[in-house]
N, C-alpha and C positions, 0 to 999 in steps of 0.2 A: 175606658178602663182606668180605674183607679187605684195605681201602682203607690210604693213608696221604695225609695232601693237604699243599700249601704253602696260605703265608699269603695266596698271587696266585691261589689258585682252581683248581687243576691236581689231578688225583685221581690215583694210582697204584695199580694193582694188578700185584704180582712174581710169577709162575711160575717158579720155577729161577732163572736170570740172564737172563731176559725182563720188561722191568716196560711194561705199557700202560699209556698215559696218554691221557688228556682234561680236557674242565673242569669242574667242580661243578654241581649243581643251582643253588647261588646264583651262579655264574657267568653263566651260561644264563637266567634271570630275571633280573639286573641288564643284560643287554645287550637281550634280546627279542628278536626271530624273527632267527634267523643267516641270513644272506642267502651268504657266501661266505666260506672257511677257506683258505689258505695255509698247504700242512703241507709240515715238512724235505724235504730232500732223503736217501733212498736210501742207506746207505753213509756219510755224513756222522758226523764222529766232532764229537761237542759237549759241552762242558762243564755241570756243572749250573747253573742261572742263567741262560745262554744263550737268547735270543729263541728259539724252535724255531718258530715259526709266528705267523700271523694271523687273529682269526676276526671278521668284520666282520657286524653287524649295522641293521638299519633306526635304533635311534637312539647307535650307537659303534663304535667301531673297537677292538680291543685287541692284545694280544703275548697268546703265547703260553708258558712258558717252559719250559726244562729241567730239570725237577723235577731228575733226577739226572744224572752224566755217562755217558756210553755210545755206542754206534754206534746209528743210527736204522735197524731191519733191515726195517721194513715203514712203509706207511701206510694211511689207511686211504682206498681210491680210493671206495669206498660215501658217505663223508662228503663227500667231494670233489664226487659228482654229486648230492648230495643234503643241502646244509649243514643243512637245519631237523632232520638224526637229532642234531645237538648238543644240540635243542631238546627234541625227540619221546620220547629215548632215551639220555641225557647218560652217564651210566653203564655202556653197553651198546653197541649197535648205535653209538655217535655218539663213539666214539672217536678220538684222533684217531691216534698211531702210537705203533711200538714201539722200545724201546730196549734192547741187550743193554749190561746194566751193566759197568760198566768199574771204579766203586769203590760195591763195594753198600754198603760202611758210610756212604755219605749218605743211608741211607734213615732210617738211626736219628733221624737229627734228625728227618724230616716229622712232622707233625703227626698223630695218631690220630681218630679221629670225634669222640670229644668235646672235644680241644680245637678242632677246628677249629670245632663246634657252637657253643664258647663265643666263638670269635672273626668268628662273623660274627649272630651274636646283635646 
């Protein structure tokens, strides 16, 4: 699987100029059972950086952000009726939505497995 993560916990994986995203395994164990997610809206054009969502858990609350810039083309409604696949399934199933990139040369910068391994070390 060929991830890229930022330094806030957001995992991306790119098909073509499709990148899906969610939040890390260490994401998901620093916050504990996600109780309820806040993801974009539909259509929404957003910058990288940009809050893209909320995912709320029994003991926090967080942002979510925009790894990269793009149009938001899906979400994912599965996690929406069902917040603990953040928890279950963080990588897969517990995704949170998708972005058709709009400047893929921000991916270069994200972080690869091991440094992100090194920085949450």
């Amino acid at each position: 699987m060929n991830l890229k993560y930022t330094p806030d916990h957001e995992w991306v994986r790119v098909d073509g100029d499709i990148a899906t995203v969610g939040i890390t395994h260490h994401a998901q164990d620093a916050l504990g059972d996600v109780v309820f997610v806040e993801l974009p809206e539909v259509g929404k054009a957003m910058n990288q950086k940009d809050v893209a969502g909320v995912v709320e858990s029994v003991k926090a609350a967080a942002d979510v952000y925009m790894p990269v810039s793009g149009e938001v083309v899906e979400v994912n409604e599965a996690l929406r009726n069902d917040p603990a696949l953040a928890n279950s399934d963080p990588l897969g199933a517990g995704w949170f939505f998708k972005v058709k990139l709009s400047q893929p040369a921000e991916l270069d910068a994200l972080l690869d497995e091991t440094a992100y391994g090194a920085l949450t070390q």
